[in-house]
Backbone as JSON Lines, residues from 0, in Angstrom:
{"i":0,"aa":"X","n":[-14.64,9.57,11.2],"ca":[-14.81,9.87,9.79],"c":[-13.44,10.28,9.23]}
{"i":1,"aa":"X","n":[-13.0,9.44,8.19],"ca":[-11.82,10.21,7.73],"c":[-11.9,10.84,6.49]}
{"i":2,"aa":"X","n":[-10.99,12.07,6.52],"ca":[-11.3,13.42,5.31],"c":[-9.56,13.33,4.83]}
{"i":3,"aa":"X","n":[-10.06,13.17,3.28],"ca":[-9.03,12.95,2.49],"c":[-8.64,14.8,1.72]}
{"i":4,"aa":"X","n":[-7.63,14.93,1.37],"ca":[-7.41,15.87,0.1],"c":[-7.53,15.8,-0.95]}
{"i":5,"aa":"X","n":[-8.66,16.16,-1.95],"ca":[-9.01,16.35,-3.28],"c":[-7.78,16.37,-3.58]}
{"i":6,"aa":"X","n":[-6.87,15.94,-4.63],"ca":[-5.78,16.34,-5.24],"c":[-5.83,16.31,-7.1]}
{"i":7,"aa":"X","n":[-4.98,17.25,-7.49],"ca":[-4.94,16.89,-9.01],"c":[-3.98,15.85,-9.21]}
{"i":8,"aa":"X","n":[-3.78,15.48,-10.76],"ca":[-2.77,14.47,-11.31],"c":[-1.81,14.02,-10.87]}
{"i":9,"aa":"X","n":[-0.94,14.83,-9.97],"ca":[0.14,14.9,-9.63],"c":[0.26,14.83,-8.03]}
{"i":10,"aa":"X","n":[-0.86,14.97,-7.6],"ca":[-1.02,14.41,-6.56],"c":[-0.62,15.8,-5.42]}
{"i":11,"aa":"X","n":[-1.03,16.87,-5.97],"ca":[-0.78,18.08,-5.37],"c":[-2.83,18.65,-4.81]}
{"i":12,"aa":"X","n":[-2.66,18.89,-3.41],"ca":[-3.81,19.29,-2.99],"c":[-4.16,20.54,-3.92]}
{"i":13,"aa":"X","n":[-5.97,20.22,-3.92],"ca":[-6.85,21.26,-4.48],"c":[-7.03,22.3,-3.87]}
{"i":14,"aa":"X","n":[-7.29,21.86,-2.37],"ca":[-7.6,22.96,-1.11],"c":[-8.95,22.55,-1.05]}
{"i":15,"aa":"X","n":[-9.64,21.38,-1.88],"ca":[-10.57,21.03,-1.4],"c":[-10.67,19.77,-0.63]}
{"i":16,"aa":"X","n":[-11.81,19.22,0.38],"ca":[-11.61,17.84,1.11],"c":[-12.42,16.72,0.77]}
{"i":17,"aa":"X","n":[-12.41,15.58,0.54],"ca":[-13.77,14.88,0.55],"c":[-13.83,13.39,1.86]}
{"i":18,"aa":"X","n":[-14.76,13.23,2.1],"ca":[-15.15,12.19,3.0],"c":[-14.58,10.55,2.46]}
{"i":19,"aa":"X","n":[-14.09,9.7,3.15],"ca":[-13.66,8.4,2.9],"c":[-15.03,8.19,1.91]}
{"i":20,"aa":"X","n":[-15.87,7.72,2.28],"ca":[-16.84,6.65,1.36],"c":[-17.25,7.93,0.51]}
{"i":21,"aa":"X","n":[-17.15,9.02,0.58],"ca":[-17.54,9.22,-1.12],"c":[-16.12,9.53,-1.93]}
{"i":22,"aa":"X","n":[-15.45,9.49,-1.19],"ca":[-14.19,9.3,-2.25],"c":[-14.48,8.27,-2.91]}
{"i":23,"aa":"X","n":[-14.47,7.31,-2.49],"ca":[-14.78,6.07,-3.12],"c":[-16.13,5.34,-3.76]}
{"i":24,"aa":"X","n":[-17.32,5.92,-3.46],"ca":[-18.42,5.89,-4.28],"c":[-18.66,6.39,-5.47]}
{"i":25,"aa":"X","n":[-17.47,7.62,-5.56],"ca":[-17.65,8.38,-6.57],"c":[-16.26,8.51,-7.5]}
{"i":26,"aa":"X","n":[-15.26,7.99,-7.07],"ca":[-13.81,8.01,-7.43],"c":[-13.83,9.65,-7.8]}
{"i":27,"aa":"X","n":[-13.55,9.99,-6.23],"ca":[-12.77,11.1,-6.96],"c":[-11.18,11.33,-6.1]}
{"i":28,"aa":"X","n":[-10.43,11.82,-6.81],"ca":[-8.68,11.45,-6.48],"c":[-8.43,11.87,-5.34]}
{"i":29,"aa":"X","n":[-7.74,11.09,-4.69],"ca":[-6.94,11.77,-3.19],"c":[-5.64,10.83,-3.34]}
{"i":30,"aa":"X","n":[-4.7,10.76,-2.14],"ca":[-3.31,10.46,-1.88],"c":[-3.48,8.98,-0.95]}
{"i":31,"aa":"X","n":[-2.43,8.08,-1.57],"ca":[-2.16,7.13,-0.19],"c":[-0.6,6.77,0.11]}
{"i":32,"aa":"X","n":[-0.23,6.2,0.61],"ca":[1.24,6.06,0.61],"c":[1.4,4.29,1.17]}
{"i":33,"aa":"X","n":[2.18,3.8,0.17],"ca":[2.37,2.37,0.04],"c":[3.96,2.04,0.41]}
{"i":34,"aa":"X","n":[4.19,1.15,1.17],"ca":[5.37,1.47,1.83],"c":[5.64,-0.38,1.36]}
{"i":35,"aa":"X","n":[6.66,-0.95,1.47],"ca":[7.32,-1.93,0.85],"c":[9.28,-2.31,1.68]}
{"i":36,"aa":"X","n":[8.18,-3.32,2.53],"ca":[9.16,-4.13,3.37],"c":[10.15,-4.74,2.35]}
{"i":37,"aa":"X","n":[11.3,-4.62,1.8],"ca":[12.14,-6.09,1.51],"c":[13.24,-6.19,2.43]}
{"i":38,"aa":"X","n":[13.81,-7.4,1.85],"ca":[14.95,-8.2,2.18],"c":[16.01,-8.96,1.48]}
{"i":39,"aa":"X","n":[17.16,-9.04,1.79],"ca":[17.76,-10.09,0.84],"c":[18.09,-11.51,1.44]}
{"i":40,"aa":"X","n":[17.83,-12.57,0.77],"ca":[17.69,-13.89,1.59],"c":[18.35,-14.75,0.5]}
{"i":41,"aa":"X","n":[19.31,-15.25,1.12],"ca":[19.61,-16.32,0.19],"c":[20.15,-16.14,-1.2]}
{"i":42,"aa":"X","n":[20.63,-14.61,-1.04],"ca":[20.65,-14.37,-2.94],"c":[19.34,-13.57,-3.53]}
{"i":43,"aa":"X","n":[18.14,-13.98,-2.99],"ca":[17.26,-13.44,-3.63],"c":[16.47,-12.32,-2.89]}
{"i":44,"aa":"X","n":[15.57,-11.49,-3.65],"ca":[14.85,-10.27,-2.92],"c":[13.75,-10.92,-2.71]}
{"i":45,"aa":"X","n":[13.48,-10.72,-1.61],"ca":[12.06,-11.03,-1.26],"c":[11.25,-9.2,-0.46]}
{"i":46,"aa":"X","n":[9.76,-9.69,-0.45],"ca":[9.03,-8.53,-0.21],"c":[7.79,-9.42,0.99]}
{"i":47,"aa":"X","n":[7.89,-8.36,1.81],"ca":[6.55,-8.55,3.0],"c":[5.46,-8.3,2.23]}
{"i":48,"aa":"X","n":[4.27,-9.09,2.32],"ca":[3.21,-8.83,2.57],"c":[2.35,-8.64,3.07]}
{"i":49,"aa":"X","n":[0.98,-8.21,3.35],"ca":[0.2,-8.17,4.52],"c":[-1.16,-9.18,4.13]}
{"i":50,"aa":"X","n":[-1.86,-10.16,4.73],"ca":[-2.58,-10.53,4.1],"c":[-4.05,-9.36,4.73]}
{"i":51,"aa":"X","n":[-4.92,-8.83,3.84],"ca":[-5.96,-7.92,4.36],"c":[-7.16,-8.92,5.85]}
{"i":52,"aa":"X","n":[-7.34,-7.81,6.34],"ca":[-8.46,-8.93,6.99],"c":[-9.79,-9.56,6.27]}
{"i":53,"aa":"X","n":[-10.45,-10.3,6.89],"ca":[-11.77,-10.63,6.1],"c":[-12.69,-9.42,6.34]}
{"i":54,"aa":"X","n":[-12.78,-8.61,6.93],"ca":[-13.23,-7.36,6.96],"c":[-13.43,-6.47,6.24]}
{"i":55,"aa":"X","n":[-12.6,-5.69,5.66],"ca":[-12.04,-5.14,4.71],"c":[-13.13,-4.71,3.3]}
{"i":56,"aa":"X","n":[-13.64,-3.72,3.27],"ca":[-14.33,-3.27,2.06],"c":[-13.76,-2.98,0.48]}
{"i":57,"aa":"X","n":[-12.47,-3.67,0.54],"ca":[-11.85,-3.87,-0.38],"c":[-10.92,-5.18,-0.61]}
{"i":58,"aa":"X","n":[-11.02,-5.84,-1.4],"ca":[-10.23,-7.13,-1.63],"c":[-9.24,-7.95,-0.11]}
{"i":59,"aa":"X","n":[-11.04,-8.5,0.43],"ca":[-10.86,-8.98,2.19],"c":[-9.93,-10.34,1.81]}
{"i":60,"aa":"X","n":[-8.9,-10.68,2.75],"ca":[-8.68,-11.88,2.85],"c":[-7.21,-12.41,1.57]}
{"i":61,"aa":"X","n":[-6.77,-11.46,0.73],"ca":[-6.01,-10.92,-0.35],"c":[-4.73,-10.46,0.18]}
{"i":62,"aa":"X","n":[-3.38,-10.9,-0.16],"ca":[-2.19,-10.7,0.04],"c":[-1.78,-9.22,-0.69]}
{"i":63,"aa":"X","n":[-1.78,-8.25,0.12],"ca":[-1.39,-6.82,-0.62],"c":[0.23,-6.26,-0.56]}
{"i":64,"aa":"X","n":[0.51,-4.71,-1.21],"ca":[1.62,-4.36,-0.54],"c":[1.8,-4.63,1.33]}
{"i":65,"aa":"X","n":[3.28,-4.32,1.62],"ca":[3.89,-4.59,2.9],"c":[2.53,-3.61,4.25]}
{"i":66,"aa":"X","n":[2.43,-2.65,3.87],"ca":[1.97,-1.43,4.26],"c":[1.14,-0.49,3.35]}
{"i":67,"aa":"X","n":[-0.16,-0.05,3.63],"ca":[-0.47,0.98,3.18],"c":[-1.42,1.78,3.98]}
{"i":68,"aa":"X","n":[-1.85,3.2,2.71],"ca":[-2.77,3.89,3.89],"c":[-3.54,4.97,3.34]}
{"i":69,"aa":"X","n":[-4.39,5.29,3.41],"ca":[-5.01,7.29,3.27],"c":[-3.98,7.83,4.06]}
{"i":70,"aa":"X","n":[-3.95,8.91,2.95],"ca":[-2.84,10.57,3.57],"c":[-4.28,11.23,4.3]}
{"i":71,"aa":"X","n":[-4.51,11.56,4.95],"ca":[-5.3,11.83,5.44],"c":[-5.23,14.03,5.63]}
{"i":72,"aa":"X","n":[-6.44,14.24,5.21],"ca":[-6.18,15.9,5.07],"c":[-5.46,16.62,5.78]}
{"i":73,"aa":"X","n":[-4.43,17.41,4.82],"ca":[-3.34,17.93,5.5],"c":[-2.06,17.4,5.91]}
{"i":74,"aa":"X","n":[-2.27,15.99,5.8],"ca":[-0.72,14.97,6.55],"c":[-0.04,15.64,5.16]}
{"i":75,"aa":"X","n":[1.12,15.44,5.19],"ca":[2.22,14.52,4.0],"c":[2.31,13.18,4.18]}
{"i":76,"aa":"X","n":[2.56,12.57,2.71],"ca":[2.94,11.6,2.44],"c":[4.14,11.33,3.29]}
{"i":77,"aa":"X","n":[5.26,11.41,3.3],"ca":[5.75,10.49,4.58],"c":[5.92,9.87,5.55]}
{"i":78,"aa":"X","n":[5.15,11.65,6.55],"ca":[4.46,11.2,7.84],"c":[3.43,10.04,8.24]}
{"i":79,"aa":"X","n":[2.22,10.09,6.86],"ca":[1.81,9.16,6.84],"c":[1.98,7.77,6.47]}
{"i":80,"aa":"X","n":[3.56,7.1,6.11],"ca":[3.52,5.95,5.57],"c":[4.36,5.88,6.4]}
{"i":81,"aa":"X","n":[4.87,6.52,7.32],"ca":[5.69,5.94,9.14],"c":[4.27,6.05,9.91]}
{"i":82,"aa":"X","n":[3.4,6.44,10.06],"ca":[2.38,5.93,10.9],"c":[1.51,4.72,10.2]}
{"i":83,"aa":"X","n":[1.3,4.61,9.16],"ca":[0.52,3.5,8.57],"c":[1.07,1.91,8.88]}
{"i":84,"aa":"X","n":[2.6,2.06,8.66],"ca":[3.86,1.61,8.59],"c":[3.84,0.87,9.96]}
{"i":85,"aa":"X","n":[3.4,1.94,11.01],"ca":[3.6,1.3,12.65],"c":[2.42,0.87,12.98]}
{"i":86,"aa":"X","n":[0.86,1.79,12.32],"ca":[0.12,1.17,13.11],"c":[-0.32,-0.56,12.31]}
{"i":87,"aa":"X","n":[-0.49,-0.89,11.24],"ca":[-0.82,-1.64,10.29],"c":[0.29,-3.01,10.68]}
{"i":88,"aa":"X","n":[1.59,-2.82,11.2],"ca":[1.9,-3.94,10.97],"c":[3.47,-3.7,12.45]}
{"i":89,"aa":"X","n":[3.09,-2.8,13.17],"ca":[3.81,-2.09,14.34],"c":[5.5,-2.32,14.16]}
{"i":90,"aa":"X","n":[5.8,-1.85,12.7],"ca":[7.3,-1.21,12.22],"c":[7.49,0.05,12.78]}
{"i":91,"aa":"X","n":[8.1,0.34,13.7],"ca":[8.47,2.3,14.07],"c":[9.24,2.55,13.89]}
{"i":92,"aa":"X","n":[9.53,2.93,12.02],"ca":[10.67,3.42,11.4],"c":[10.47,4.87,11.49]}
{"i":93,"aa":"X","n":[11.94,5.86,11.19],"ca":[12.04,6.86,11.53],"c":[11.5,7.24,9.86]}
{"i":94,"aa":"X","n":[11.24,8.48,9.87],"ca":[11.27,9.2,8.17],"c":[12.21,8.81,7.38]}
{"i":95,"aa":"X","n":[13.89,8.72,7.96],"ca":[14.73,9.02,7.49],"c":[15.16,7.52,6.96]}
{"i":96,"aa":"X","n":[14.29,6.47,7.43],"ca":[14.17,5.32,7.02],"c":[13.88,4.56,5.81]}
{"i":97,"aa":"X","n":[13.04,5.16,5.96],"ca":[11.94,4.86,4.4],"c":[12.51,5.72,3.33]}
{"i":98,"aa":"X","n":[12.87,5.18,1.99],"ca":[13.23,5.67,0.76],"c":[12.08,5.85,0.11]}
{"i":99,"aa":"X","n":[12.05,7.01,-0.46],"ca":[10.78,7.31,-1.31],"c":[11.29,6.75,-2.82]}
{"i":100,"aa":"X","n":[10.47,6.04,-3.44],"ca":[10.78,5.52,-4.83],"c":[9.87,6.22,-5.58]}
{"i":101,"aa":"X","n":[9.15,6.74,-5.6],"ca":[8.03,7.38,-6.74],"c":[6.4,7.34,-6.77]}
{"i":102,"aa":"X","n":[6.04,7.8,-7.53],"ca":[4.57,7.69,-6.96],"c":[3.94,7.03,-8.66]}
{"i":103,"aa":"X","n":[2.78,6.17,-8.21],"ca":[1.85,5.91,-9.58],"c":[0.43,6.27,-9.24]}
{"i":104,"aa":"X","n":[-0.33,5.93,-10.34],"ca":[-1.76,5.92,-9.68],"c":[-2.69,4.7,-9.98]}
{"i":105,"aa":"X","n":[-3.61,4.75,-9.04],"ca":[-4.53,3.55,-8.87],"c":[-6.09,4.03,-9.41]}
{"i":106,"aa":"X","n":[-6.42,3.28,-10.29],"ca":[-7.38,3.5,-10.97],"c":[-8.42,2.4,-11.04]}
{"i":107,"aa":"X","n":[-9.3,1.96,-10.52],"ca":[-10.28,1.14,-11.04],"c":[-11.6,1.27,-10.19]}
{"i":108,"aa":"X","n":[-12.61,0.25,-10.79],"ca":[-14.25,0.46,-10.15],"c":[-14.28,-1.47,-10.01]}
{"i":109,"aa":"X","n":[-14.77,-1.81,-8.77],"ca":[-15.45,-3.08,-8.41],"c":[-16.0,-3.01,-7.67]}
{"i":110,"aa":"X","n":[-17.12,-3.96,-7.87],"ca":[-18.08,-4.77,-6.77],"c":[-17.46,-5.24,-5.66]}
{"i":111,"aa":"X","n":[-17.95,-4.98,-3.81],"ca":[-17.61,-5.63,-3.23],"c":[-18.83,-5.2,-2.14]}
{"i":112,"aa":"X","n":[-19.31,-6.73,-2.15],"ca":[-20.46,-6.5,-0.99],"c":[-21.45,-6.09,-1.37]}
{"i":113,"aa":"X","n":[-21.88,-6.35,-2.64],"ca":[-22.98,-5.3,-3.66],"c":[-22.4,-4.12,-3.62]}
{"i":114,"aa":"X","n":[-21.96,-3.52,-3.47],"ca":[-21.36,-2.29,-3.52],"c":[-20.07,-1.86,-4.28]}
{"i":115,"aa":"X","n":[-20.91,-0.4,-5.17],"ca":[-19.31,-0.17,-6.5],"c":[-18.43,0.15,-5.55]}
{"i":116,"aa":"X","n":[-17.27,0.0,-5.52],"ca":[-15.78,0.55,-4.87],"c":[-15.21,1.01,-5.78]}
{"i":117,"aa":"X","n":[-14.98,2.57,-6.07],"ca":[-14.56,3.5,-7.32],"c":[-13.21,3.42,-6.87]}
{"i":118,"aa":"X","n":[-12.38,3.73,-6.57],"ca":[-10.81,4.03,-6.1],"c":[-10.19,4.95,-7.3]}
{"i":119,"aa":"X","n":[-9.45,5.59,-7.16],"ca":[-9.37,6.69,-7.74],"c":[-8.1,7.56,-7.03]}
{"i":120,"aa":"X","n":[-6.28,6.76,-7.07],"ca":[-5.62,7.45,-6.08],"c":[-4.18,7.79,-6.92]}
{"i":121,"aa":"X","n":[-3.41,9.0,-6.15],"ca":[-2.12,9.08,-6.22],"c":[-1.32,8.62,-5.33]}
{"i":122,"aa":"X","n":[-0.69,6.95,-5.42],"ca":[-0.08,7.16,-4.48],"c":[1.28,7.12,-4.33]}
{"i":123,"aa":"X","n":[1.86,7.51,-3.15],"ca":[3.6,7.63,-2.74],"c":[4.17,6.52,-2.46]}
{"i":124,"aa":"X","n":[5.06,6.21,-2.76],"ca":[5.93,5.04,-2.85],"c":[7.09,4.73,-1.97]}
{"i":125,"aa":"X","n":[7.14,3.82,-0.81],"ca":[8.63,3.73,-0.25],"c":[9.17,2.61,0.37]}
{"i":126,"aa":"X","n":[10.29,2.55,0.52],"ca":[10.72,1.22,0.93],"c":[11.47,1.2,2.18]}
{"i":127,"aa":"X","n":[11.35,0.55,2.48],"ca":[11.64,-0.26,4.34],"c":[12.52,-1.63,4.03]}
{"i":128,"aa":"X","n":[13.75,-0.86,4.5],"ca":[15.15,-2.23,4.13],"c":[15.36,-2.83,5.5]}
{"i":129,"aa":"X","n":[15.17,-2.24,6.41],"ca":[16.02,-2.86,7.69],"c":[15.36,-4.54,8.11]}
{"i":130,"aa":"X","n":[15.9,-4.89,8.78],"ca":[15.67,-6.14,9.21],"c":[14.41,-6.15,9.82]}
{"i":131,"aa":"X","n":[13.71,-7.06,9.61],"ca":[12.43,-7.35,10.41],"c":[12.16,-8.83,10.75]}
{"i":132,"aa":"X","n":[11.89,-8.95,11.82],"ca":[11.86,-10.08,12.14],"c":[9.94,-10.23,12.7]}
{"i":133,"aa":"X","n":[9.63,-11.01,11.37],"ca":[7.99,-11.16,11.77],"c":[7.01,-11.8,12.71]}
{"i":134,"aa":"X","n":[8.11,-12.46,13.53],"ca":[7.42,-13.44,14.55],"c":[7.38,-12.17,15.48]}
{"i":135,"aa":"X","n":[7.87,-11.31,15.72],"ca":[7.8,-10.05,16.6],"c":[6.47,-8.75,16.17]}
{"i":136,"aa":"X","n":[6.34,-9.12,15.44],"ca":[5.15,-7.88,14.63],"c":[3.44,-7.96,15.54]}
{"i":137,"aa":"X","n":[3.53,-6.52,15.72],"ca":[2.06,-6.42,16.44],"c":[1.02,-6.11,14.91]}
{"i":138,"aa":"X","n":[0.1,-6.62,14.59],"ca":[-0.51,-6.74,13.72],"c":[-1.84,-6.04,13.89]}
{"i":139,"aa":"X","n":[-2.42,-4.82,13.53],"ca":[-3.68,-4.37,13.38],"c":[-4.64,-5.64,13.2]}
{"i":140,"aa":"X","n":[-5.13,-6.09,13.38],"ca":[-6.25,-7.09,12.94],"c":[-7.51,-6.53,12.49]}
{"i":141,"aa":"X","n":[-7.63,-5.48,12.58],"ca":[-9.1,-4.93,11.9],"c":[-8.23,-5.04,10.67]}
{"i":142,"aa":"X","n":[-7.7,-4.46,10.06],"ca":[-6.57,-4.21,9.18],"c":[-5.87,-5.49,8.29]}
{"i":143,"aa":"X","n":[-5.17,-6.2,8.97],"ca":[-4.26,-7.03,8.85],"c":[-4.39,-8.69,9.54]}
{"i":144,"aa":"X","n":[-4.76,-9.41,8.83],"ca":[-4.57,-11.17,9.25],"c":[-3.15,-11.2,9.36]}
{"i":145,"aa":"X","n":[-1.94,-11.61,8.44],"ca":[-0.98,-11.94,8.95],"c":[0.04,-11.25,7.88]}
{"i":146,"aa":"X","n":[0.96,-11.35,7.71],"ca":[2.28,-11.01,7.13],"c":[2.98,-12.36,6.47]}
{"i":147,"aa":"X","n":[3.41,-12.21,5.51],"ca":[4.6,-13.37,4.66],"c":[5.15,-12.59,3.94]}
{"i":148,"aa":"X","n":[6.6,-13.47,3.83],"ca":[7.68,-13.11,3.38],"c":[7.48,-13.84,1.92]}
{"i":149,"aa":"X","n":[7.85,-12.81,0.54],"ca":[7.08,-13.88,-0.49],"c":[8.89,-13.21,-1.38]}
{"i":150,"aa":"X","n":[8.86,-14.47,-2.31],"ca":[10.29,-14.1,-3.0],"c":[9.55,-12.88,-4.42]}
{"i":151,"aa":"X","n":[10.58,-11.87,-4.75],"ca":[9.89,-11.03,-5.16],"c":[9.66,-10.86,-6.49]}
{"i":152,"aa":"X","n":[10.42,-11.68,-7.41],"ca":[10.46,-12.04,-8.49],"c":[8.8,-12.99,-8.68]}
{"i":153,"aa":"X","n":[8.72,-13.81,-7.85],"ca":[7.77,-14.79,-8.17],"c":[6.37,-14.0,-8.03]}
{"i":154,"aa":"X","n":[6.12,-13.23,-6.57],"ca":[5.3,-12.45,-6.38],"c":[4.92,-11.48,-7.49]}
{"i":155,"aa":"X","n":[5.87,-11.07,-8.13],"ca":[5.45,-9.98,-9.3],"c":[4.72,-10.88,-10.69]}
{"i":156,"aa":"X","n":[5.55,-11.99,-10.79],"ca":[4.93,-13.11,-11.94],"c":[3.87,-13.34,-11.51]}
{"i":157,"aa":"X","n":[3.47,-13.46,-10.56],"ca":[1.72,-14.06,-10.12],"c":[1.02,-12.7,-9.89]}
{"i":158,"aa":"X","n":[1.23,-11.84,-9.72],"ca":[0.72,-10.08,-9.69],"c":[-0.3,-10.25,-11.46]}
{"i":159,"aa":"X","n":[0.96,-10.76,-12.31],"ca":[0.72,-10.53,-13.64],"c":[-0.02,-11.45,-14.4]}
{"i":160,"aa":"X","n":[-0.07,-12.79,-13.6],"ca":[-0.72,-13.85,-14.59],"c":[-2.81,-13.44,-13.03]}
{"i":161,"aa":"X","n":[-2.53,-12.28,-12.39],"ca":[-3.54,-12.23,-11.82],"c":[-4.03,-13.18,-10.53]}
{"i":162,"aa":"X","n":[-3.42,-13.7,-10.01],"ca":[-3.17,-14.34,-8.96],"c":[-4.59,-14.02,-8.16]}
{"i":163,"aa":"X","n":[-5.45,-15.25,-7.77],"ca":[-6.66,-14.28,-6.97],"c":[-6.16,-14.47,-5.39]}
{"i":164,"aa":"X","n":[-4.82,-14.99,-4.78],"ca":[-4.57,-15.13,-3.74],"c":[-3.97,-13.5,-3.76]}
{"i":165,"aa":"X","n":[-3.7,-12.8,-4.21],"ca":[-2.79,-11.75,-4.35],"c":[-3.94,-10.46,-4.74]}
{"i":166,"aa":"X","n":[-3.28,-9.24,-4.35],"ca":[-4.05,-8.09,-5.01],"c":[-3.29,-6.83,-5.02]}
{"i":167,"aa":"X","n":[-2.03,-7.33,-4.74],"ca":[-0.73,-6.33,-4.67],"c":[-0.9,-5.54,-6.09]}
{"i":168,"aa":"X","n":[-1.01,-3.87,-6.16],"ca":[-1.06,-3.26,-7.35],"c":[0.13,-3.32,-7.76]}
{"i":169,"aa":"X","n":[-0.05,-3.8,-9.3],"ca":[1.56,-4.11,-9.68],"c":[1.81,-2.58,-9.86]}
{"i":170,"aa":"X","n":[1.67,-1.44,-10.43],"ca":[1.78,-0.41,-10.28],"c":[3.15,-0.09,-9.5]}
{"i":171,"aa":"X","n":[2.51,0.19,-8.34],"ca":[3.69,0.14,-6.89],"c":[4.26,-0.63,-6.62]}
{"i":172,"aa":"X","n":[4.49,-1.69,-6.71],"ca":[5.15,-3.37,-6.61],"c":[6.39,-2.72,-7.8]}
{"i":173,"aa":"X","n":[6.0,-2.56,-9.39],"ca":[6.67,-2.01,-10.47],"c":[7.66,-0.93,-10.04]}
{"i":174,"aa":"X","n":[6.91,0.38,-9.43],"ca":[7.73,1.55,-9.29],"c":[8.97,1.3,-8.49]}
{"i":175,"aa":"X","n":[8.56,0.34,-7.04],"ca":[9.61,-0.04,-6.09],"c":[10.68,-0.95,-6.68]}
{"i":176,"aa":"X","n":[10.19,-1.89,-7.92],"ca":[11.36,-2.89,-8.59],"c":[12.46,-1.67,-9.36]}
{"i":177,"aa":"X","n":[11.5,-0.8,-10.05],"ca":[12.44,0.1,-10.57],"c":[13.35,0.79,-9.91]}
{"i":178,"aa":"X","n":[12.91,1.59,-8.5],"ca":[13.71,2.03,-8.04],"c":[15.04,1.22,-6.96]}
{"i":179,"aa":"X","n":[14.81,-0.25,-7.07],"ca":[15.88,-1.07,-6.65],"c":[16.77,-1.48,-6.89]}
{"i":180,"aa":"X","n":[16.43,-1.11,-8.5],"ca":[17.07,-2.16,-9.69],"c":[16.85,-3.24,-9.86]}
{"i":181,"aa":"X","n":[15.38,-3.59,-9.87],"ca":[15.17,-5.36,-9.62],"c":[14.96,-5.63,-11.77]}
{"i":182,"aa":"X","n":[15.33,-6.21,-12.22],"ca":[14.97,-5.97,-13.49],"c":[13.49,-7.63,-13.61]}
{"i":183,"aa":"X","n":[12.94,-6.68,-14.45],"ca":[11.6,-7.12,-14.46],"c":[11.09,-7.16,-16.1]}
C-alpha cells in the first residue's frame, strides 16, 4: 500500500497522510517528482521518454515524461526522483546529478477502466544531462514498455496539438524548457 503526504499549494506537507487510490478517487493533493532525461544530438535537444505499460491505471500504452513517481510519506522530493529515476528506467544518478528546475501542478479527472482517475499533484521538476545510452537500460516493465529518444521541440508541438500517442504533461515538459533555455 503506498501512503502519500497530504500537502498544501505549495507542495509543503500537512502532517496529514492519504492512501494511493483515494488520493486519486478523490483528488486530494500530494507530491510527485518528474525527472527529464535530455541530450544534445546533432544540434538539436532531444528528451527521453518512457512509453507507460499497458497496465497502467493511468494513460496505459502513452509516451510520458523520461521518469516519474509518488514522493511517498516522508521521502523528499529528490531522494525520490533518484530512486524513481533507477528503479523505472535503471539510471543510478547521484542527487548531485539531477538539476531541480521547478515545480508545477497537475490537475485533472478521467475515465480509465470505468473508473474516475482524480489526480490532483505538486510536482518537482529535474533534469538528467549525462549520457545515456538506451540499448543498456533495465526497464521496470510493470511500469515501463520501452524508452525513445524524441527531438524536443517536436515532442512539445505534438504535447500541444494533443497527440494521443503522447501524454507527457506539458506543464513539466514547459517548466524543464524554461529552465534550459529552450525557447518555446
Amino acid at each position: 500500500m503506498e501512503i502519500f503526504d497530504i500537502v498544501d499549494e505549495f507542495g509543503t506537507p500537512t502532517g496529514e497522510t492519504v492512501e494511493r487510490t483515494t488520493a486519486h478517487a478523490e483528488g486530494i493533493r500530494h507530491r510527485t517528482a518528474h525527472i527529464w532525461v535530455i541530450r544534445e544530438n546533432n544540434g538539436r535537444t532531444e528528451v527521453l521518454l518512457q512509453k507507460r505499460s499497458d497496465n497502467k491505471d493511468s494513460f496505459p500504452g502513452r509516451y510520458d515524461t523520461s521518469s516519474s513517481g509518488h514522493i511517498h510519506a516522508g521521502d523528499e522530493p529528490l531522494i525520490s526522483a533518484v530512486r524513481e529515476l533507477s528503479e523505472e528506467i535503471g539510471i543510478d544518478a547521484t542527487p548531485d546529478e539531477l538539476e531541480f528546475a521547478g515545480k508545477f501542478d497537475i490537475r485533472y479527472s478521467k475515465e480509465f477502466y470505468g473508473k474516475l482517475f482524480c489526480d490532483n499533484e505538486v510536482s518537482y521538476v529535474y533534469i538528467y544531462k549525462k549520457p545515456v545510452d538506451i540499448t543498456a537500460l533495465t526497464l521496470q516493465t510493470e511500469e515501463v514498455s520501452e524508452v525513445r529518444w524524441f527531438d524536443l521541440q517536436d515532442a512539445h508541438d505534438r504535447c500541444l496539438r494533443h497527440d494521443p500517442e503522447l501524454c507527457v504533461p506539458i506543464g513539466g515538459m514547459e517548466t524543464m524548457m524554461k529552465y534550459i533555455g529552450f525557447p518555446f
